[in-house]
C-alpha angles and dihedrals in degrees: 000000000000099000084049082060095051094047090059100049090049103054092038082059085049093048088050103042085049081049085052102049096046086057089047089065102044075189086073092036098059099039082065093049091053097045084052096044092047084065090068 
């Protein structure tokens, strides 16, 4: 039970430092937007 906790943590620290680096580069940013934009 403990080491499921840990995991998590763990993995939701790793899904918000990768969120913070794509926001670190707007090139990367905006590519996606416009990837997502190009759906619609």
């Amino acid at each position: 039970m403990m080491f499921k906790r840990w995991l998590l943590w763990i993995a939701g620290a790793g899904v918000l430092g990768l969120i913070f680096m794509a926001y670190a580069q707007p090139s990367l940013v905006q590519h996606l937007a416009d990837q997502l934009w190009a759906c619609f």
